[in-house]
C-alpha positions as CSV (number, residue, x, y, z in Angstrom):
1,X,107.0,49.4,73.0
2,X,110.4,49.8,72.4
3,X,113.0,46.9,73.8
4,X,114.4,50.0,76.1
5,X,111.6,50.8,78.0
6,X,109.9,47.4,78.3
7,X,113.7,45.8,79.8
8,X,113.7,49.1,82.2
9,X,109.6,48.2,83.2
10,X,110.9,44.6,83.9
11,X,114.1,45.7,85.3
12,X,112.2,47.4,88.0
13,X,110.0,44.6,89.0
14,X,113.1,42.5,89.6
15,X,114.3,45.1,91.8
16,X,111.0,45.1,93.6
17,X,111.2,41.6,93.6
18,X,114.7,41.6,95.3
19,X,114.4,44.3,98.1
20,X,110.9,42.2,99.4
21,X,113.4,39.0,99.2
22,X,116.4,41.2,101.0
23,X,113.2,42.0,103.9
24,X,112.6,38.1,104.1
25,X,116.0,37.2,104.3
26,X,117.1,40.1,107.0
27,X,113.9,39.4,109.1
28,X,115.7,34.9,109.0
29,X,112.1,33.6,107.9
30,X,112.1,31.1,105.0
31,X,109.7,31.2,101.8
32,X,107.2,29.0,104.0
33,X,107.7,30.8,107.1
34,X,106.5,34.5,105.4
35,X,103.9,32.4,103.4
36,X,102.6,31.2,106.5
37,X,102.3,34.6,107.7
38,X,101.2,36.3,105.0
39,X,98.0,33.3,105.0
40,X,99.0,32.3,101.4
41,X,100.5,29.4,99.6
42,X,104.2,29.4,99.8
43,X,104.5,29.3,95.8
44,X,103.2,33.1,95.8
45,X,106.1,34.2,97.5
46,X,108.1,32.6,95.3
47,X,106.3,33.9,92.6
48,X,107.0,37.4,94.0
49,X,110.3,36.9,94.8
50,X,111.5,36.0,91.6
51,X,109.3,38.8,89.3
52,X,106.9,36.4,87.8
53,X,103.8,38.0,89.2
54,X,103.7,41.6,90.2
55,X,102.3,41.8,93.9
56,X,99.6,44.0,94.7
57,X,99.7,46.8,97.3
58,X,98.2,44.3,99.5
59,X,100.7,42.1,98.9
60,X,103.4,44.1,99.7
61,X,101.9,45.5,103.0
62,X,100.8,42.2,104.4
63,X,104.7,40.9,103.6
64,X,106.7,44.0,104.8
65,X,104.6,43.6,108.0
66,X,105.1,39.5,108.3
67,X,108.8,41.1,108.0
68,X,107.9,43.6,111.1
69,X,109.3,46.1,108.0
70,X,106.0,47.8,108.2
71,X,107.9,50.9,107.9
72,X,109.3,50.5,104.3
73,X,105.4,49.5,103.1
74,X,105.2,53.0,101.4
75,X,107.9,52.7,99.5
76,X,107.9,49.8,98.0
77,X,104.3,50.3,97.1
78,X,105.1,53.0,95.2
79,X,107.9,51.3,93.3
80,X,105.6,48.7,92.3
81,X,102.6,51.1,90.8
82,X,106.4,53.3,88.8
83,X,106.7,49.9,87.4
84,X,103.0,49.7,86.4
85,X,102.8,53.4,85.1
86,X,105.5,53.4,83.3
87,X,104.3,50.3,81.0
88,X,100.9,52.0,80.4
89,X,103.1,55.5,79.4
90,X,104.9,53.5,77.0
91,X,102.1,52.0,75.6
92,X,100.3,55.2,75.0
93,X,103.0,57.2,73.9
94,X,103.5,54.3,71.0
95,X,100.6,53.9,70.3
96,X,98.4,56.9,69.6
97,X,101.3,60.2,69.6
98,X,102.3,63.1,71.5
99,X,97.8,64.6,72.1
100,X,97.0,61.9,74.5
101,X,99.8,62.2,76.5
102,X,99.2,66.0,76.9
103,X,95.8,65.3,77.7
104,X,96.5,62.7,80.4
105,X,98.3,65.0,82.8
106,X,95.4,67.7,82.3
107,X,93.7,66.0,85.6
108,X,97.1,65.8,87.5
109,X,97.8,69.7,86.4
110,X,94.2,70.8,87.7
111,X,94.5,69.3,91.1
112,X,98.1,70.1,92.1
113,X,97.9,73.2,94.1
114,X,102.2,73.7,94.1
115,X,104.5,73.0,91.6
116,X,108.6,73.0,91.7
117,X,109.9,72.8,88.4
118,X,113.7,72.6,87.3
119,X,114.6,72.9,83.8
120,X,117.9,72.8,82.1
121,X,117.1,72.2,78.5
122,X,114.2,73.8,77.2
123,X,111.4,76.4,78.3
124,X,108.6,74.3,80.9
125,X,105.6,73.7,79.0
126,X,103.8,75.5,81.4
127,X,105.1,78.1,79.8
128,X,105.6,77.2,76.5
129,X,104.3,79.3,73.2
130,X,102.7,77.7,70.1
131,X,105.0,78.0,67.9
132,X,108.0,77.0,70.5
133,X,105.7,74.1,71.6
134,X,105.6,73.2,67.7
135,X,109.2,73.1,67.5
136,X,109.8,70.7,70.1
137,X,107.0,68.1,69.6
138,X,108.2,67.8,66.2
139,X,111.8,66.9,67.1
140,X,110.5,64.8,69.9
141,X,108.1,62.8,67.3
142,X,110.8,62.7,64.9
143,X,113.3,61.1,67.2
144,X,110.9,58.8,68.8
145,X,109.2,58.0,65.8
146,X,105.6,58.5,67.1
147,X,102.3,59.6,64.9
148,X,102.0,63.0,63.6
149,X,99.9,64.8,66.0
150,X,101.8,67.9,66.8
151,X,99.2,70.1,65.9
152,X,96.9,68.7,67.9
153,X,99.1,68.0,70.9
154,X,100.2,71.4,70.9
155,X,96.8,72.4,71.0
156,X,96.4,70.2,73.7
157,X,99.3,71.6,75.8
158,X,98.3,75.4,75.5
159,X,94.7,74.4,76.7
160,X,96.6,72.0,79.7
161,X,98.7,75.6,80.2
162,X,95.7,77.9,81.4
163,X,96.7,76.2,84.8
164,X,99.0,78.7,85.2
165,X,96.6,81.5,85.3
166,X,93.4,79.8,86.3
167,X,93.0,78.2,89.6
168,X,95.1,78.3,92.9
169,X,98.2,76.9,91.9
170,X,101.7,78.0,92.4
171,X,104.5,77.5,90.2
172,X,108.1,77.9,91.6
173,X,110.2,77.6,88.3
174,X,114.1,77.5,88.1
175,X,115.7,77.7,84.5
176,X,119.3,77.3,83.5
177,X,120.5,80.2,81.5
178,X,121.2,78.0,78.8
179,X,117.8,77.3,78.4
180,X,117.4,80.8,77.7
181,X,120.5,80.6,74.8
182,X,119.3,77.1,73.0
183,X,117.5,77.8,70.1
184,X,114.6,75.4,69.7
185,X,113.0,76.8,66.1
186,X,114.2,79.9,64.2
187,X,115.1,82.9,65.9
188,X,111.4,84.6,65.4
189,X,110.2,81.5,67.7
190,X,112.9,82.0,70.1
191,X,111.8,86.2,70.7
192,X,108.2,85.3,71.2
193,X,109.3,82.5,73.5
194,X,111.3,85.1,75.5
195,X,109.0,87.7,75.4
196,X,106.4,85.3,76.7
197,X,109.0,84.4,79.6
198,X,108.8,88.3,80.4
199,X,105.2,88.5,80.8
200,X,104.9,85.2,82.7
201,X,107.2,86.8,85.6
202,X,104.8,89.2,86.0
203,X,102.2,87.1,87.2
204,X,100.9,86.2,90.8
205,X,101.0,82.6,89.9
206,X,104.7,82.4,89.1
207,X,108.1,82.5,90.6
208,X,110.5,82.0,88.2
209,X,114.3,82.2,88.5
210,X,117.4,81.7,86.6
211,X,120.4,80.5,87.4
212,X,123.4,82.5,85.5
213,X,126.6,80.7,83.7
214,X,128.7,82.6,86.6
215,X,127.1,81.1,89.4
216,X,129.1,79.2,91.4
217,X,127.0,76.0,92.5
218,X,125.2,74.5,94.8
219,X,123.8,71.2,93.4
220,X,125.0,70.2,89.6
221,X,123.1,70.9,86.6
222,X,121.0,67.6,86.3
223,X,118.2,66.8,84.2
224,X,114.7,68.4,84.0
225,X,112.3,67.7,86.7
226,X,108.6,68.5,88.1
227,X,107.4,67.9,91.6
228,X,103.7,68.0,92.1
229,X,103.0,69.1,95.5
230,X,105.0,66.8,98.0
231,X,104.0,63.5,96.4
232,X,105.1,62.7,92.9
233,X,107.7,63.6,90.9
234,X,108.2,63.4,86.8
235,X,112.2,63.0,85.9
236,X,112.9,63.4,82.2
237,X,115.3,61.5,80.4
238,X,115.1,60.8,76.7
239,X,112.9,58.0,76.7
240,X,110.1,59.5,78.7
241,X,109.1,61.4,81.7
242,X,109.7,58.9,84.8
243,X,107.3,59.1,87.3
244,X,108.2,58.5,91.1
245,X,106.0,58.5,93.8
246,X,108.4,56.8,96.6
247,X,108.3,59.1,99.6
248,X,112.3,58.8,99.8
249,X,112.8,59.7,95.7
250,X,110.5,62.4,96.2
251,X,111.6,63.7,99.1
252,X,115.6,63.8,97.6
253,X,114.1,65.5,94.6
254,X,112.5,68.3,96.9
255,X,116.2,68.5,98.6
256,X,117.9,69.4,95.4
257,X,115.4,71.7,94.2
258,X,115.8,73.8,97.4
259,X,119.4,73.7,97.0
260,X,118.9,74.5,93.1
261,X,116.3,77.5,94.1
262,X,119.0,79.0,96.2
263,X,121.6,79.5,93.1
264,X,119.3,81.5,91.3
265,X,118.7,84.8,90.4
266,X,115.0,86.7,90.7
267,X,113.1,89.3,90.1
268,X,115.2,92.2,88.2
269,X,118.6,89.9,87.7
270,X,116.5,86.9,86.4
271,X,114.9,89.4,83.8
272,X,117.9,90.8,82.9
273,X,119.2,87.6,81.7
274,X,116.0,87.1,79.4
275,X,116.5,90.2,78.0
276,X,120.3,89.6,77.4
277,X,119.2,86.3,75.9
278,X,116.8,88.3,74.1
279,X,119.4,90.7,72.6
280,X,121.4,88.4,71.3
281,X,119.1,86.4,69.0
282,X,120.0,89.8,66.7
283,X,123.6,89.0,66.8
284,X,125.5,86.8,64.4
């Protein structure tokens, strides 16, 4: 794992760590005090409190409620399993390529009935062709310095995709025009890719817009996200896809995709921006 992401993983248990001090300090119990509460030895607490062991969700409920902070319990559970998840992406991604992770979020595709998806760099994989897919794996493994398993976690990806037609799921998609203008491959990769775009509007499944260069905004372009239903959310950034399950991160993220959704064009405007995009890959 690289030093980056295992300081971030251990940057976020010591922020754990803090806010269940900040609940023991604001509720004016000491370490032996909440211990006593919580029916454990006081050194666990202060093992908790300063990051050395990771509480369980147990933990965290029995000490948010010996706080009478039984209200922030959710939250800070789900902070301490981002933490977890997070190791156990890096791991993987290290450690065996670009397949497995594809394959690893085939489970959380089949069972999420509505996704919201905000995009301002590339084409969604949901959406993605081969030979675009192909493209961007290989700059991502290049840069990241992963195994060699485009091939096979493109492969993976397009058999992750048939979500998108199969099953009762829902996709509301929102693309940047850019996305439409970068060129990820050569411009025979980029037509399929847009021509692919075309066809996916058509479909029952999919409500996709685009939000033109002109319009004036609502919320700021910001980086690529997914939410999966109402519960879990993957952020992108260039070391990995973040995931955040926190009711209050998820429910910000909903916020600004509603605000994004609203800046976007559909139907015959959003089309007519792929085909302008389209157009122009014939220009100099």
């Amino acid at each position: 794992m690289p030093p980056h992401s295992s300081s971030s993983v251990q940057q976020a248990r010591e922020t754990l760590a803090a806010r269940l001090r900040d609940l023991r300090l604001d509720a004016g119990i000491t370490g032996r005090e909440l211990a006593a509460r919580c029916g454990w030895h006081e050194s666990k607490s202060s093992r908790i409190e300063n990051a050395r062991t990771p509480p369980s969700d147990a933990d965290i409920g029995t000490w948010c409620l010996a706080c009478g902070a039984a209200d922030q319990a959710a939250d800070l559970i789900a902070a301490n399993r981002q933490s977890s998840d997070a190791y156990v992406q890096w791991r993987r991604l290290q450690r065996t390529g670009l397949r497995r992770l594809q394959e690893s979020g085939a489970t959380l595709y089949e069972r999420t009935g509505r996704f919201r998806v905000y995009c301002s760099d590339v084409v969604p994989g949901f959406l993605q062709t081969p030979g675009y897919a192909t493209a961007l794996l290989s700059s991502i493994a290049s840069l990241r310095g992963t195994p060699d398993d485009v091939s096979d976690a493109v492969a993976a990806r397009m058999r992750r995709n048939r979500v998108v037609r199969e099953g009762d799921h829902r996709f509301s998609i929102v693309l940047e025009e850019s996305v439409l203008r970068y060129r990820i491959g050569d411009a025979e990769t980029m037509a399929a890719q847009l021509g692919h775009l075309l066809s996916a509007m058509a479909l029952p499944s999919v409500a996709l817009g685009v939000i033109p260069f002109t319009a004036e905004r609502a919320v700021w372009p910001m980086p690529t996200f997914t939410v999966f239903d109402d519960d879990r959310v993957h952020a992108d950034s260039l070391d990995a896809a973040h995931t955040l399950t926190q009711p209050s991160q998820v429910g910000l993220y909903l916020r600004a995709f509603d605000r994004i959704s609203q800046t976007a064009v559909h139907g015959g405007a959003a089309r007519g921006l792929v085909t302008s995009a389209l157009a122009a890959l014939d220009g100099p």
